[in-house]
C-alpha positions as semicolon CSV with decimal commas, in nm:
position;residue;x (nm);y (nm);z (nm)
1;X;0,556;-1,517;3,116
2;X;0,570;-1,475;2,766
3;X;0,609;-1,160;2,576
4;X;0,613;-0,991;2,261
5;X;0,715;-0,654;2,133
6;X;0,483;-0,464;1,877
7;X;0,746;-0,204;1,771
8;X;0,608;0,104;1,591
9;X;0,812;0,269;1,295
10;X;0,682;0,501;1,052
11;X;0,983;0,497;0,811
12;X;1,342;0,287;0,860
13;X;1,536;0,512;1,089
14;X;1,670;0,333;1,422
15;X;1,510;-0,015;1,246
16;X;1,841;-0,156;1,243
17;X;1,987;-0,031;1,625
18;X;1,618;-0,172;1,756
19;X;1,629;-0,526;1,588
20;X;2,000;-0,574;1,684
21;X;1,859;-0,457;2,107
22;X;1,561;-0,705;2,060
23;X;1,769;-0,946;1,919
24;X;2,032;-0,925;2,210
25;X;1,780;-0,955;2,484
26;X;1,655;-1,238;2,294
27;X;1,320;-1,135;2,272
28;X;0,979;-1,180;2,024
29;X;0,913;-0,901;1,847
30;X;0,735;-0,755;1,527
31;X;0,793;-0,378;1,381
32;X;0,557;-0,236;1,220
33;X;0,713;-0,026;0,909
34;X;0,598;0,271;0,726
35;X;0,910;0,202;0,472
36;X;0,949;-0,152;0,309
37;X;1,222;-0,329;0,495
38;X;1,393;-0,639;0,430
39;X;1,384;-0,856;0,746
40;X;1,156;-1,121;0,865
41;X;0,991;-0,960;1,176
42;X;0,908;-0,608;0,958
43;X;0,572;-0,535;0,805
44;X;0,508;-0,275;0,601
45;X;0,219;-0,101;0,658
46;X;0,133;0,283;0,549
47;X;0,152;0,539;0,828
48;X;-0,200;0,625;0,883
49;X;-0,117;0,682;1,277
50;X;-0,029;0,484;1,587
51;X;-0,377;0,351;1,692
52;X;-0,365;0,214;1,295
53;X;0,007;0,059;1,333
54;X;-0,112;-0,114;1,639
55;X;-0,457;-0,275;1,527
56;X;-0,276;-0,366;1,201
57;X;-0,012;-0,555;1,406
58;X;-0,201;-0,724;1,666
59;X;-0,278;-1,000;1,458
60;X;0,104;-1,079;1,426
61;X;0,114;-1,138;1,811
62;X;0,184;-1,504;1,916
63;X;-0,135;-1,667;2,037
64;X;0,056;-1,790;2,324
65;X;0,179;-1,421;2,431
66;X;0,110;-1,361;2,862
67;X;0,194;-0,945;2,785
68;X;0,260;-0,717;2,429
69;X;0,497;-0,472;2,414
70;X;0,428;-0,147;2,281
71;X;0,772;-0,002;2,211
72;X;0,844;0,360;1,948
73;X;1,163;0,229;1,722
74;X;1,329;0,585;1,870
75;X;1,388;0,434;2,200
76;X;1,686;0,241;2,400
77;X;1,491;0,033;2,687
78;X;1,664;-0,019;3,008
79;X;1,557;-0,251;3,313
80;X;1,271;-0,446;3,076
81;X;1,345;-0,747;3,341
82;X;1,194;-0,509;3,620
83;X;0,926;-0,438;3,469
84;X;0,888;-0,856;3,355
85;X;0,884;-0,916;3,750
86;X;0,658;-0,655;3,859
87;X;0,356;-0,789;3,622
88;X;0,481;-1,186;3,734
89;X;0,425;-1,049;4,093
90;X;0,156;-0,790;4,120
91;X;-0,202;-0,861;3,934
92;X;-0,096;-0,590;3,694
93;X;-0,284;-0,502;3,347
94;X;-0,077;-0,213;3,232
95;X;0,246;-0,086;3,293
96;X;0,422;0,214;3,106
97;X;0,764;0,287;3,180
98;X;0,978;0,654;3,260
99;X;1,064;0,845;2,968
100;X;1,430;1,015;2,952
101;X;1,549;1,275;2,741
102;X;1,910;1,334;2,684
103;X;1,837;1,699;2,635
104;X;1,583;2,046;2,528
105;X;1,225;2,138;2,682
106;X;1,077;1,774;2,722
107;X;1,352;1,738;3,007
108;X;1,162;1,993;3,215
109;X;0,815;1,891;3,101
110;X;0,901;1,495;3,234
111;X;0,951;1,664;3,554
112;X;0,651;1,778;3,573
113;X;0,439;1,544;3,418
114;X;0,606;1,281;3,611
115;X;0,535;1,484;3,966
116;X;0,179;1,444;3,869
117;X;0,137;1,134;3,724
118;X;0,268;1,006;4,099
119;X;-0,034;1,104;4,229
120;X;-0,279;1,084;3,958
121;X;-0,242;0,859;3,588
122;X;-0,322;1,163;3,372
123;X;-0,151;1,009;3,064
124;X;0,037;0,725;2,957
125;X;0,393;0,708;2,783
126;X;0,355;0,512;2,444
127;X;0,716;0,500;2,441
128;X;0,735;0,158;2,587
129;X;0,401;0,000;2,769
130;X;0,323;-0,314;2,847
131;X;-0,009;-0,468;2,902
132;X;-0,153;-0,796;2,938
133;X;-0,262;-1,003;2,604
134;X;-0,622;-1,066;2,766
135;X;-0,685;-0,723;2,850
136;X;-0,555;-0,595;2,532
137;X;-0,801;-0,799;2,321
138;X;-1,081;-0,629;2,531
139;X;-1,022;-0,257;2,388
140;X;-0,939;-0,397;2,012
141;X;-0,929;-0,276;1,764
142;X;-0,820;0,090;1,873
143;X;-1,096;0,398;1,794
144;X;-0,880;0,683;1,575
145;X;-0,711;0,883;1,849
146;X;-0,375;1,057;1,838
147;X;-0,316;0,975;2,147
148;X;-0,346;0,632;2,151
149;X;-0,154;0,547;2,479
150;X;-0,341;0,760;2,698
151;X;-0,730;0,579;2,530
152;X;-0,510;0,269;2,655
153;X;-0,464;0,360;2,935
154;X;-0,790;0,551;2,995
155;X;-0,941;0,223;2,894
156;X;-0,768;0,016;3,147
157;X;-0,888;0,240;3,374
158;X;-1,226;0,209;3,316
159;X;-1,214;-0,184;3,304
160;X;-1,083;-0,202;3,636
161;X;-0,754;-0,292;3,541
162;X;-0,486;-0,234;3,787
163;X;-0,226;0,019;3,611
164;X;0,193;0,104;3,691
165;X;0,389;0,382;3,643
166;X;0,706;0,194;3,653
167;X;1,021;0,455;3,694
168;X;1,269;0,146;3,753
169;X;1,215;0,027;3,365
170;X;1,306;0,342;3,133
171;X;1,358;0,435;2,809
172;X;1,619;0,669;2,679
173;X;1,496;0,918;2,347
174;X;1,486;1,219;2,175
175;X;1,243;1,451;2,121
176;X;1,214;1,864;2,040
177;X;1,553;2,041;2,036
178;X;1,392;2,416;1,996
179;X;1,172;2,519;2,227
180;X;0,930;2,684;2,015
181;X;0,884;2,298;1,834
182;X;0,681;2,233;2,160
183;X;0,351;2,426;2,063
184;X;0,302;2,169;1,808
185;X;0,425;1,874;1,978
186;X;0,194;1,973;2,264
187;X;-0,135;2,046;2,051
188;X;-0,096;1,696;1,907
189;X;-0,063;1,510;2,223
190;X;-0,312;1,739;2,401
191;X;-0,591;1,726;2,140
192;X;-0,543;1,362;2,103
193;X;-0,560;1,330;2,507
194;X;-0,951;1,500;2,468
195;X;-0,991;1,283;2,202
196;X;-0,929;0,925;2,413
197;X;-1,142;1,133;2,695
198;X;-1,473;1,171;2,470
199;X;-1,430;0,760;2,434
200;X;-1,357;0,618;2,729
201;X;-1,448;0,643;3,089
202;X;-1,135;0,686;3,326
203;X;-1,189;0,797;3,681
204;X;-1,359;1,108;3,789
205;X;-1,000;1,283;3,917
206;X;-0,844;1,231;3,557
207;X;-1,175;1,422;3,396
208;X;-1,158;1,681;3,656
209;X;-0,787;1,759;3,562
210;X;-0,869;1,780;3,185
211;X;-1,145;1,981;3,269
212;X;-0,985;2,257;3,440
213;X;-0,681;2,212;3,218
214;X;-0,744;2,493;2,987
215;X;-0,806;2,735;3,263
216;X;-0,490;2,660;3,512
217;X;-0,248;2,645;3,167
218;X;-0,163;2,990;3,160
219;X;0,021;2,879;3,488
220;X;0,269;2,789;3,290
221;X;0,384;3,150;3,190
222;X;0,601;3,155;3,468
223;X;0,774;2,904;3,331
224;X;0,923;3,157;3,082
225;X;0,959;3,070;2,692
226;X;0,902;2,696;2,770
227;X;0,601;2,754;2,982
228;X;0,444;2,972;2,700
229;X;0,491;2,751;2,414
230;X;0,314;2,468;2,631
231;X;0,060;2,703;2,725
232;X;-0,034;2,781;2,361
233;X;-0,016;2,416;2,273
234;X;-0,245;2,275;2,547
235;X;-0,508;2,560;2,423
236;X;-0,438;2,467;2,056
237;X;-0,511;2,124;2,127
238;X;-0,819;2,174;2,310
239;X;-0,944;2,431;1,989
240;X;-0,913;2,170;1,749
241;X;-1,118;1,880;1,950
242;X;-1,360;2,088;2,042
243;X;-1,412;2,220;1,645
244;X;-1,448;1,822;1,578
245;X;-1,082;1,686;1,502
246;X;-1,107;1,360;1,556
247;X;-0,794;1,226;1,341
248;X;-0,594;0,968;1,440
249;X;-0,253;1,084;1,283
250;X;-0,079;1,440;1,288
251;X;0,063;1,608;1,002
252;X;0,352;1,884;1,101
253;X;0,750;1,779;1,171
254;X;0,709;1,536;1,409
255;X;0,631;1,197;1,291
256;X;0,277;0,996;1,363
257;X;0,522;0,697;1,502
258;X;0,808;0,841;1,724
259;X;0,980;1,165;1,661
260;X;1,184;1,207;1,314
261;X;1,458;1,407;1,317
């Protein structure tokens, strides 16, 4: 099968370290750059989100291409050939892989969100996800979300398509160091989630969860300083889509495209 990886930059950090891993697993790939870059697979294109990066790039993707990559330039990708084989032998139309973190709060919140997502696909990873070319030109071009791997997913769903949490194929990254960086982190990811809800139609389980959401989050208090900053970020994020945000990119620390340091 043949694939190609739509990498998703918004400045020239890890560029370099990602076109040397592409290039070494001799794979296709295009990266879309928010910083002009010399090289023959970059494109520049303004950071005006994710969901923009990737509707700007599909047109770069080989006509001939069986499955696109989505891959964040912050990430080292481990077991891609797994993940390969499990869409050449399973009727697959999505697949997004584990997330690792080498350390700080998102170690504990995988944990969790990974518990759940074993029983129920509440939200996608965007950190590397894989889906097939023909069902990716049925949800183009991508509505402004800031969450645009979980309206991908969420639009799968609701297509019918047949979708993987693959914990064999991982990717290694780094995200918030301070605990308190999570309340933002969380309202962006959160908000955007509500976002992808109000346009698509996933199964009735995955709007159940988001509907109760807001009332089972102070559950996380017991998690101590952690559990609080999630708490106010899940409620932050829910306050701004229900007041009408409907922006697809997030201005604060962390970057629209991966996580800047």
């Amino acid at each position: 099968m043949n694939i190609h990886f739509l990498v998703l930059a918004r400045d020239s950090n890890f560029v370099n370290a990602k076109c040397e891993e592409l290039d070494n697993m001799k794979l296709s790939y295009t990266i879309i750059c928010g910083e002009e870059f010399n090289h023959k697979n970059i494109i520049y294109r303004e950071p005006k989100g994710k969901y923009d990066a990737i509707n700007y790039g599909y047109k770069t993707i080989p006509k001939n291409t069986d499955i696109v990559a989505l891959n964040d330039v912050d990430t080292k990708i481990y077991n891609i050939n797994h993940a390969i084989n499990v869409f050449q032998k399973y009727n697959v139309a999505l697949l997004f892989s584990k997330v690792r973190v080498g350390s700080g709060p998102q170690k504990l919140f995988y944990k969790i969100l990974d518990s759940l997502r074993r029983i129920l696909l509440i939200a996608a990873s965007g950190e590397l996800m894989l889906i097939r070319h023909d069902f990716l030109k049925k949800i183009m071009p991508l509505k402004s979300c800031k969450s645009e791997d979980s309206y991908i997913l969420f639009k799968v769903l609701e297509l019918g398509g047949k979708v993987i949490f693959c914990e064999d194929t991982f990717v290694l990254t780094n995200r918030t160091s301070m605990t308190k960086e999570e309340e933002a982190y969380k309202r962006r990811t959160v908000g955007g989630i509500y976002q992808a809800l109000s346009m698509s139609k996933p199964p009735f389980k995955v709007k159940l969860f988001y509907t109760i959401l807001p009332l089972i989050s102070p559950l996380l208090l017991v998690l101590g300083k952690k559990g609080y900053y999630w708490f106010r970020g899940i409620v932050k994020g829910y306050v701004d889509y229900l007041r009408g945000d409907r922006s697809g990119s997030w201005k604060s620390n962390y970057s629209v495209i991966g996580v800047s340091k």
